[in-house]
N, C-alpha and C positions, 0 to 999 in steps of 0.2 A: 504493500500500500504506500509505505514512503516514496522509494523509487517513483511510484505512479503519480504521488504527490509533486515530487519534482518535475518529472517532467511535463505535468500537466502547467506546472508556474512558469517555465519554457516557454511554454505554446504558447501564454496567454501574452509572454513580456514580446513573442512576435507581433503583434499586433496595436501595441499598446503605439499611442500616439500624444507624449508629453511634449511639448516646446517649451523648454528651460535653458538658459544658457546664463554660464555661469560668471559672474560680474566680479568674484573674489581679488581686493589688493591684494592679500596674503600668498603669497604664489613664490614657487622655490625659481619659477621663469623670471622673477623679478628680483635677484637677489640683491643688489644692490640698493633697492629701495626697504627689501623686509632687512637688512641689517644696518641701515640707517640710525642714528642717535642723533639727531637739531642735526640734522641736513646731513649729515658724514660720515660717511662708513667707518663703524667699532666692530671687531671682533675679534677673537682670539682664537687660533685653529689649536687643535690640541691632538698631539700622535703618543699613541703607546712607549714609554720609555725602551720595552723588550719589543717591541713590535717588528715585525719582517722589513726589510730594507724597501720593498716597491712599497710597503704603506708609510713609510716615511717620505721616498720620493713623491707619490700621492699628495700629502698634505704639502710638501714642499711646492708642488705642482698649481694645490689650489691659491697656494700664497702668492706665487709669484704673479699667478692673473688678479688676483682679487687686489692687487699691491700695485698694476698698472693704471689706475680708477681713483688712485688716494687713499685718505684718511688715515686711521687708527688701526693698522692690520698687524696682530702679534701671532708669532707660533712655537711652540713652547712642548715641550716632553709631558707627561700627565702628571710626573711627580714634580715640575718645577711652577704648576697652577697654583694662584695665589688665592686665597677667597676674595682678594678686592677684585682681581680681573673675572672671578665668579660670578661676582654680584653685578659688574660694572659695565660687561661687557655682552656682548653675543658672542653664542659659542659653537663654534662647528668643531665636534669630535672625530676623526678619522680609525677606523679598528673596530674588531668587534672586544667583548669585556674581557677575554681572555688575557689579551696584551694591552688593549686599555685600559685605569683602574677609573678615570670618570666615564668611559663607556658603559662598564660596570654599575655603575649607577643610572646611566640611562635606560639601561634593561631593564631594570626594575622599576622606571616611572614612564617612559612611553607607552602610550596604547596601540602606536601604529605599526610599532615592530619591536620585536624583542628575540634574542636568541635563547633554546631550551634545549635540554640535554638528556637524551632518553634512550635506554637499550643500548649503554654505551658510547653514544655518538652525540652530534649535535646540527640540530637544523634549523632552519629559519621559520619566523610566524611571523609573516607581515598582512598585512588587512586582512588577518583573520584566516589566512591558508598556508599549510606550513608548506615548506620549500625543502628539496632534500634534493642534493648533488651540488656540484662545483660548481664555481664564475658565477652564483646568482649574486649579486649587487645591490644594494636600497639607498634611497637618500631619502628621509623624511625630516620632517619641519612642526615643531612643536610647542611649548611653551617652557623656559626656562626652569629646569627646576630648581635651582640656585636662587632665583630672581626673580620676582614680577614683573611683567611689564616687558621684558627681554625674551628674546626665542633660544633655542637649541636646534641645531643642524644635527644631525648624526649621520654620516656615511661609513657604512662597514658592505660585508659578503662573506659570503661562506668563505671561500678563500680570497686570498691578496688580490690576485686578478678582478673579482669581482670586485673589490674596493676600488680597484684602478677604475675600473669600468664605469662606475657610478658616476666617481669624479669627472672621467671626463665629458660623459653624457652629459653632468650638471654643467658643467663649465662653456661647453660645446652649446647648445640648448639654451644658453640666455635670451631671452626675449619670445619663447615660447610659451606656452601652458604647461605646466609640470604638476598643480594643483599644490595640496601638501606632503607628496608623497610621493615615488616611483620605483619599481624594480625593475632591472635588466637583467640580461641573461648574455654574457659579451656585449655586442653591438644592438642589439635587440629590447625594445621596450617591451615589457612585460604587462607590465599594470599601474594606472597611475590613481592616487586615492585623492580624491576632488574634498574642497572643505562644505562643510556642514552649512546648511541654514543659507545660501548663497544665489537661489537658483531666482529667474523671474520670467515671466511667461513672453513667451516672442508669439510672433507672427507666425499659422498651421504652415501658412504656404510653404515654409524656409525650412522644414523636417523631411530628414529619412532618420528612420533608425535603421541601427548596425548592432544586430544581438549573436548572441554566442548561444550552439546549440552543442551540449554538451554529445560524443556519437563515441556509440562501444564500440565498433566494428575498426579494429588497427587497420589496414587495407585501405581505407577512404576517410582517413583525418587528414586532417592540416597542422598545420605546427603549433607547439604545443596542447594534441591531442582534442583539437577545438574546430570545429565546423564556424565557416561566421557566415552568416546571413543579411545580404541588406534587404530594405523595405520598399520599395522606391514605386509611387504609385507611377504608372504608366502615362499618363497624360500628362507630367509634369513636367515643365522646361525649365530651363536656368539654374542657379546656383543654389544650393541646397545642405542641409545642414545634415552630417553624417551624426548618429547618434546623440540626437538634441538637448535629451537631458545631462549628456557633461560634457562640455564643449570642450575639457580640457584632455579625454580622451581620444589619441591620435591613433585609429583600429592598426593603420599601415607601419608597421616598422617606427609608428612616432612620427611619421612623417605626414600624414593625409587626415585631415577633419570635414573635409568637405567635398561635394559631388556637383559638377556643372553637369546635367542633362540634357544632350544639344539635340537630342530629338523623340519628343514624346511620341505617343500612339496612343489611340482610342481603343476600348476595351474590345469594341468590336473589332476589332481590325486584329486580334491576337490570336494567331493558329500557333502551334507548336513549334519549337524551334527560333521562334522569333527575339528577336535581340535588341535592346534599348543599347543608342549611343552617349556615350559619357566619357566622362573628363573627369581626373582626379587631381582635388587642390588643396589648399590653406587658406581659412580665413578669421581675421581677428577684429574683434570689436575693439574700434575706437575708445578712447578717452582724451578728453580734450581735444585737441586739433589733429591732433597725429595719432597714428595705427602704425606700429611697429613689430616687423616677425622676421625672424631671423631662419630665412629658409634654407642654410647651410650647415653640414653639420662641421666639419673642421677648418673652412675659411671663415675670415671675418666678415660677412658681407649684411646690411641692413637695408630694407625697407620700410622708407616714412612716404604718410601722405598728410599735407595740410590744407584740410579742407576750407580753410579759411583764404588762401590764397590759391587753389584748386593746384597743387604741386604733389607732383612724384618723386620725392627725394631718394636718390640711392649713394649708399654710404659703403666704404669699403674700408677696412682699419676699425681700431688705431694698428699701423703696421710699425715697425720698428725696424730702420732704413741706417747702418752704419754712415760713418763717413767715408769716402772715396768710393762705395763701392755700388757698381748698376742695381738699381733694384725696376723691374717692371712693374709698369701704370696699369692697373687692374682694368678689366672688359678690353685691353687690345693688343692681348695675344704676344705681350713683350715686344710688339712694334716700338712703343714708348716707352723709355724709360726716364728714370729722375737719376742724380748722381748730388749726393752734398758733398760742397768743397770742404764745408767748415760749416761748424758751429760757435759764433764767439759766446764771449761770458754773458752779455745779454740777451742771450736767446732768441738771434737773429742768426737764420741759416741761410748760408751763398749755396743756391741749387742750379741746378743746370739741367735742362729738360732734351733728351734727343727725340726723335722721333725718325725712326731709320736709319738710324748714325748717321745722316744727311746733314740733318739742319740740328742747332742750337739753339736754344732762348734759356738768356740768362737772368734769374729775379732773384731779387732779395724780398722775404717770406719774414715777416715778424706777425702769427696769429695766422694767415692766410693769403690765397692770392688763385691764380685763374692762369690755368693751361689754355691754350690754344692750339689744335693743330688740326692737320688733313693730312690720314695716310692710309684716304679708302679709296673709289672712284665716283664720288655723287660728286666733289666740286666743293663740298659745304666743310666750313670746320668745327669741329667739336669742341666743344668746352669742358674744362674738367677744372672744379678747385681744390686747393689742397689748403690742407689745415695743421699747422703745427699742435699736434692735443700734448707734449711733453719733449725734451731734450737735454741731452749732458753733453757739454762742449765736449769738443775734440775726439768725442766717442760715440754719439750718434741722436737721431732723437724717433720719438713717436708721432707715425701721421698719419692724416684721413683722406679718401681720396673722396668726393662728391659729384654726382652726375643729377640734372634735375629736368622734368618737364612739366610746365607752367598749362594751366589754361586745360585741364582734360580729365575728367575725372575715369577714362577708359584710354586704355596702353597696351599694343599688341607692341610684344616685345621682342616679337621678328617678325618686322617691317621693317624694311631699314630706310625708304622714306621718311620715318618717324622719328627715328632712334638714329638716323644715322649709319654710314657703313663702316665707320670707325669702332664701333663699340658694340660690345657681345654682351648684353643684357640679358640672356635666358638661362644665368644661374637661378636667376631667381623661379623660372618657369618661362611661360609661354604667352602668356597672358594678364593683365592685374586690370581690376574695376572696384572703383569706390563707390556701394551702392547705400543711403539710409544710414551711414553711420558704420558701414560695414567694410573693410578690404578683404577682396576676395583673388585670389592668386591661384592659377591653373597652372599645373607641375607637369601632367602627366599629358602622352599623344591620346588617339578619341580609343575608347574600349568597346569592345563587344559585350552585352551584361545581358548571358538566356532569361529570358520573360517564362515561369513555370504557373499555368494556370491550374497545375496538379496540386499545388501546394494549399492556393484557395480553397477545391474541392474536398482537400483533407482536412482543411480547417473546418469547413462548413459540419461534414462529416462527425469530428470529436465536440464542435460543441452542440449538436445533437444528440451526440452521444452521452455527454455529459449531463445535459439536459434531463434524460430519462435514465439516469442512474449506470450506465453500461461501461463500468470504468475499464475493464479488459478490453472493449475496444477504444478508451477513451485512449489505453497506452499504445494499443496498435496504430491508431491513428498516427499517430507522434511519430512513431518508429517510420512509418512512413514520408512521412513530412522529414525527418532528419535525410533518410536514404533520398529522395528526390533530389536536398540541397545537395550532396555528394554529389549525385550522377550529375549536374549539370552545374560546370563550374568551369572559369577565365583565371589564366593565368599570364602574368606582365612581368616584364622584367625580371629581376632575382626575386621575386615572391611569389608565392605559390599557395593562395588562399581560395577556399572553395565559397564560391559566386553566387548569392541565386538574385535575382529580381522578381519581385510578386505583382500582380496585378491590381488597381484598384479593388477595393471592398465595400 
């Protein structure tokens, strides 16, 4: 009866149709805002005194990015933690309690993960499902138990790897949705745990859900032993919200929360076989003027839109560009490059910009300044500004590179009428639109997504079934509806997730 229990709660979260999206400041994608103290980043990283050498490198790793940004960043052994930097500071712990002794204590006061030790061994309980094997990883974000008012970081894994792992997903990941919570598994985002009390109702139009159908049969799973299922009613067109009640759940690799459907169909119009086109993207809701998502995971690259002055801002850096030595102008292809002669003691750098080792232009850069060149064949020149964000004479500094388009709140990002044939803009995707307070960014080329009207008939089917008490076939049902999504499923790129699309209901 349990079993049947469950899977009957399956069948029905198919169908279910909440529009929630999740408006949380509290976000591990915001880090430099949630470790903030009157405007400035405090924190103290803390690594196991006995701890293995890659979780020290780890912590090392996150100090040294969190330490390009400013403020108050300490990191410290766990036996040399003072209780004023306790009390005083935010605190990201790296290690699980074994080798860390204030990890140890975070075991025993977080809810969202803790490691437990059973039948000899030890394994992971994070959102409430234990974890058992190597490289799993967590970062979770909770409230200080030292201090009110201040947070706790903790990033541990079953082993070192896994530690690695988490860090650099976090690090990687800024400016995404991470919620308060995330496990990976290597490269791979596992599960992300969204905060409580956060959710507010949007518009029906902008929903698909994306639910996981839990399937016995080894032979026809997908990874991590999970069938996933989208919802996506068939007549609908445009952009659309993959799994609406947690926005901050990315179903793909971490990477996809959203579905452009570039060509609906009418119920009638659905024989068997039949396939909805679509497009898999990103999209983040606005605060304030600018919508910020950082669609890459190991370059530095950003996208801002200001809709106050209808602008596409795209941001590359902070890079950090020695002296004397060629560094390539990001979007072209190492055609352009900059070279600092020097940096003096006031923080004014002699650059020299090539462009085909042709031509030269030589600026002095105190804050910013504006590349110029042509090295496509439209005739037009491009613009690029750069921005001094940090520098140490004679040794090198940190800088930004800035592309922008004025006047459009829609950007095909290969056109090069548009964009110019100077610049390769389609790190970021293919496509970006600012709709209602919304950026919405298209990643992926068009999909094939099978339409199974079978899935309908079996749903109709169990909740008749249901109805009049006949729970043995309420579970056949199910078992049905599971085996269909199997048999009809799309696979892209290096992933390999089983597909279905449903029909209106």
């Amino acid at each position: 009866m349990k079993s049947c229990i469950a899977l009957l709660a399956i069948a029905v979260l198919l169908f279910q149709f909440i529009a929630t999206v999740n408006q949380a400041c509290l976000d591990l994608g915001s880090l430099l805002e949630t470790l903030s103290i009157d405007g400035s980043v405090r924190a103290v990283i803390v690594y196991g005194s006995t701890a293995a050498e890659l979780d020290v490198k780890s912590a090392w790793m996150l100090y040294d990015y969190l330490s390009t940004f400013g403020g108050d960043i300490k990191i410290l052994p766990d036996r040399n933690v003072t209780i004023d930097l306790l009390t005083r500071y935010h605190l990201i712990v790296i290690g699980g309690p074994v080798a860390n002794l204030i990890a140890a204590r975070l075991n025993n006061e977080f809810k969202n993960a803790r490691f437990e030790f059973s039948s000899g061994k030890w394994y992971l309980k994070f959102g409430g499902v234990k974890y058992f094997g190597d490289d799993y990883g967590f970062c979770v974000l909770e409230e200080n138990p030292f201090s009110n008012g201040l947070y706790a970081i903790w990033i541990a894994g079953t082993t070192r790897y896994g530690t690695k792992h988490a860090v650099d997903f976090l690090r990687d990941r800024q400016e995404s949705h991470l919620g308060v919570g995330f496990l990976v598994k290597g490269f791979r985002l596992i599960k992300i745990i969204v905060p409580e009390k956060v959710a507010i109702v949007t518009e029906k139009s902008k929903e698909i859900n994306f639910v996981m159908i839990n399937n016995p049969d080894p032979q026809i799973l997908a990874r991590e032993n999970v069938t996933k299922c989208w919802i996506i009613p068939t007549n609908l067109t445009g952009w659309n919200i993959i799994e609406s009640p947690n926005l901050t759940y990315l179903p793909f690799a971490g990477m996809y929360n959203a579905v452009l459907v570039i060509r609906g169909i009418q119920i009638k119009e659905v024989p068997e076989n039949l396939s909805i086109e679509v497009g898999l993207g990103v999209y983040s809701v606005c605060n304030g003027s600018f919508c910020v998502y950082k669609p890459l995971q190991n370059d530095q690259f950003t996208l801002k839109y200001d809709n106050s002055t209808k602008t596409f801002r795209f941001i590359a850096g902070p890079y950090f560009i020695p002296v004397n030595e060629q560094f390539g102008v990001p979007w072209t292809q190492g055609n352009v490059t900059v070279k600092i002669d020097e940096i003096y003691s006031n923080y004014t750098a002699f650059i020299k910009v090539c462009a085909e080792s042709k031509h030269a232009v030589e600026m002095v850069i105190n804050g910013s300044g504006d590349i110029s060149f042509d090295i496509g064949g439209d005739g037009s020149l491009t613009t690029i500004k750069i921005s001094m964000v940090r520098a140490t004479p004679k040794v090198g500094g940190w800088f930004e590179f800035t592309v922008e388009f004025r006047n459009t709140t829609i950007l095909n990002l290969t056109d090069k009428t548009v964009i110019g044939d100077d610049l390769n803009l389609t790190l970021y995707g293919t496509y970006v639109e600012f709709d209602n307070g919304t950026l919405w960014i298209l990643k992926t080329s068009n999909l094939k997504v099978p339409v199974s009207t079978k899935i309908y008939k079996y749903y109709l089917e169990m909740k008749k079934a249901e109805n009049e008490g006949r729970y043995n076939k309420v579970q056949e049902y199910v078992e049905l509806m599971v085996k269909e999504v199997a048999e009809i499923h799309v696979e892209f790129d290096e992933l390999n997730w089983l597909i279905a699309a449903l029909v209106e209901f």
